[in-house]
C-alpha positions as CSV (number, residue, x, y, z in Angstrom):
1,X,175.4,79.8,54.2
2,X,176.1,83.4,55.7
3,X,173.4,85.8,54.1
4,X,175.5,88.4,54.9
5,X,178.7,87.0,53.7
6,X,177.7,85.2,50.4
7,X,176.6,88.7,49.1
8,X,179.3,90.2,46.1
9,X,180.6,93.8,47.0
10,X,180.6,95.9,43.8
11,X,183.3,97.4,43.4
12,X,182.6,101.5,41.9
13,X,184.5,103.4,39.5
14,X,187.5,105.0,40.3
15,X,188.0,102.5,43.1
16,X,191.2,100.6,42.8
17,X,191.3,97.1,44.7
18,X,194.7,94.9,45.0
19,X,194.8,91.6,46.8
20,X,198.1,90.4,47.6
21,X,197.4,86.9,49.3
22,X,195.4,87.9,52.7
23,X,195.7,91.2,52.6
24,X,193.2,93.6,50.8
25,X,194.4,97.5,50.0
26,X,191.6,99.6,48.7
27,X,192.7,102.8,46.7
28,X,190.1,105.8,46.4
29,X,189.2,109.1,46.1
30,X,189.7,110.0,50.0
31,X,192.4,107.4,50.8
32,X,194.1,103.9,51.1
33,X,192.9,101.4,53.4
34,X,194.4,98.4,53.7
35,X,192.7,95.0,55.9
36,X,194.5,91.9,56.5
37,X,191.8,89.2,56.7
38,X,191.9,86.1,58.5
39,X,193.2,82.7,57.6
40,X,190.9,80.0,56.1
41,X,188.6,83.7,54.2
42,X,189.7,84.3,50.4
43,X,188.7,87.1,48.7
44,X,188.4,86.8,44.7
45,X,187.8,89.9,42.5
46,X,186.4,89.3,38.9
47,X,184.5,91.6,36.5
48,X,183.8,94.8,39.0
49,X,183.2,93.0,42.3
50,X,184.3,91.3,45.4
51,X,183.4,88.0,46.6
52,X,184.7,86.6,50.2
53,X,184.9,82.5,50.3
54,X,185.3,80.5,52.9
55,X,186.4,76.7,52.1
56,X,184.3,75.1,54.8
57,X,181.2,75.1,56.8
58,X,183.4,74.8,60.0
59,X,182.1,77.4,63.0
60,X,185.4,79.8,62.9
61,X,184.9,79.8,59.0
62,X,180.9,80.6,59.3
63,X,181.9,83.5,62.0
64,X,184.9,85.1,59.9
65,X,182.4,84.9,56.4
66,X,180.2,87.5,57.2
67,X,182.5,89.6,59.5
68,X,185.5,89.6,57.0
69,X,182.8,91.0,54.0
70,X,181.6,93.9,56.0
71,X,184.8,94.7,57.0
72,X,186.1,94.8,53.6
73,X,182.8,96.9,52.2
74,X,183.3,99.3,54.9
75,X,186.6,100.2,53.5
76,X,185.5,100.7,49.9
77,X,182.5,103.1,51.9
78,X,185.2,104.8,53.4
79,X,187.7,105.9,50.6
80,X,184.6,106.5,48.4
81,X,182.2,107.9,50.8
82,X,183.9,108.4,54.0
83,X,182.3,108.1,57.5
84,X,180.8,111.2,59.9
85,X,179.7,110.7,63.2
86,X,177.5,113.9,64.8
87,X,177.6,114.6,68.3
88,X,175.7,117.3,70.5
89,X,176.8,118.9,73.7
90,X,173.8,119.4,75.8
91,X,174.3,121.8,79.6
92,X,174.5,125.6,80.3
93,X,177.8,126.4,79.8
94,X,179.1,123.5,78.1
95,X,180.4,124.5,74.2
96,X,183.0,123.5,71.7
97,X,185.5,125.3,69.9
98,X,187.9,124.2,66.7
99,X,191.4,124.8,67.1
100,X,191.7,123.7,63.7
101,X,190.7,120.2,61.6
102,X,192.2,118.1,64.1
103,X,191.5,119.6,67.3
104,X,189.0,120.3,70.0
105,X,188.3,122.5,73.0
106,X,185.2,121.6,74.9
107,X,184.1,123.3,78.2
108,X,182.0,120.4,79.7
109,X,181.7,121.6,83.3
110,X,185.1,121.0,84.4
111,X,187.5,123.9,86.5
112,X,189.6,123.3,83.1
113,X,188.8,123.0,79.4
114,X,189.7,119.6,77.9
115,X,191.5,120.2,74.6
116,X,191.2,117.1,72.6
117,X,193.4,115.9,69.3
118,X,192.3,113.9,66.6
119,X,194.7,110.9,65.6
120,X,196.0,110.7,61.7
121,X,192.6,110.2,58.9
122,X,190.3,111.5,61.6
123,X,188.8,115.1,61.3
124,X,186.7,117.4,63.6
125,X,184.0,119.8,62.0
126,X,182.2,122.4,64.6
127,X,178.7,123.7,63.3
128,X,177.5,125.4,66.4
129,X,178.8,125.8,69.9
130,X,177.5,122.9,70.9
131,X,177.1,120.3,67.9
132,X,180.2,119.3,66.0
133,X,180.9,115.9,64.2
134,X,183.9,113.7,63.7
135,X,184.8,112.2,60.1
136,X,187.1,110.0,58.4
137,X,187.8,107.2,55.7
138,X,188.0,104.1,58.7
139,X,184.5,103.1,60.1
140,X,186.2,101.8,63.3
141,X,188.7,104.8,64.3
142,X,185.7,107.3,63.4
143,X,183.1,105.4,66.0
144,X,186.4,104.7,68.6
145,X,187.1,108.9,68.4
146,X,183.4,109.5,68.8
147,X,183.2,107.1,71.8
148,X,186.0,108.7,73.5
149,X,184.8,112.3,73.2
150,X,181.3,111.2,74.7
151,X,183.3,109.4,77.4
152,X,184.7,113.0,78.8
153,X,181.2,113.7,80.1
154,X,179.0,111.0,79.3
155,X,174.9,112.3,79.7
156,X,173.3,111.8,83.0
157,X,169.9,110.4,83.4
158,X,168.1,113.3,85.9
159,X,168.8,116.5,83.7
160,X,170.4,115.2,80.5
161,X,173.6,117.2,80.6
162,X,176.6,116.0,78.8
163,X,178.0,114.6,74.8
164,X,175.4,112.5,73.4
165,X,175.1,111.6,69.6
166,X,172.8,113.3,67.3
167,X,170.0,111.9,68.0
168,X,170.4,109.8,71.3
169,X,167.7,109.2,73.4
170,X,168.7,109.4,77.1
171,X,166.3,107.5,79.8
172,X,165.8,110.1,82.4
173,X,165.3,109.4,85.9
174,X,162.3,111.6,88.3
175,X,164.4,113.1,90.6
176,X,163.9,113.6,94.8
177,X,160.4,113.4,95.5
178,X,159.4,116.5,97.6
179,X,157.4,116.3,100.7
């Protein structure tokens, strides 16, 4: 049995949770997220929580159990909780600046500034010129927008420079030796 997937999700006040056959919508404070899961996965609600069978011990059934459960408790996180993902800009003359909740300016180093827009449910907050974070309701599109800001300049082993995530460790490399 999946350890992961044979766990209940509780289900907390104020959240509202429809199944209609495969599909699972999720109503809460900061949103609606809806998540079709896949074919031989039910989920059955009953008294304040989730729980997501599968009908056999077959492999697909043992790999969708415990990925179709987290997917399905990340939502009720997200409209209850939401996601935030914190980034730092590390180089002299690399900085950030909002041009509003949904878009960026960053000056990584480039002869241009990249100006970057945030897709619908995903929001930019700036706290210094160089650390800012991304948020949102959906796990996924939060970590996906994060990924593709830290791919504009990705951080470079020998002096660090570039978007990192709070907290990243970069592996640095010893430069030319000198004679």
């Amino acid at each position: 049995m999946s350890r992961i997937g044979k766990l209940p999700i509780p289900v907390p006040s104020g959240v509202d949770v429809s199944i209609d056959g495969q599909t699972v919508t999720v109503k809460g404070p900061k949103g609606t997220l809806a998540h079709t899961v896949s074919a031989p996965i039910t989920v059955v609600q009953d008294e304040g929580q989730l729980e997501v069978r599968r009908p056999d011990d077959e492999r697909r059934s043992k790999e969708l159990h415990g990925l179709s459960r987290t997917l399905v408790s990340n939502m009720i996180i997200g409209v209850t909780q939401g996601y935030e993902r914190k980034l730092e800009i590390v180089g002299v003359g690399y900085r950030v600046v909002p041009k509003g909740p949904t878009q960026l300016e960053l000056s990584l180093g480039y002869s241009h500034s990249i100006t970057f827009d945030a897709p619908e449910g995903v929001s930019f907050a700036v706290e210094t010129a160089t650390k800012f974070s991304v948020s949102g309701i959906n796990k996924q599109q939060v970590g996906e927008v994060a990924a593709n800001i830290r791919k504009l300049r990705k951080p470079e082993p020998y002096k660090g420079k570039g978007i990192r995530y709070a907290g990243e460790k970069i592996r640095r490399k010893v430069g030319k030796a000198g004679k």
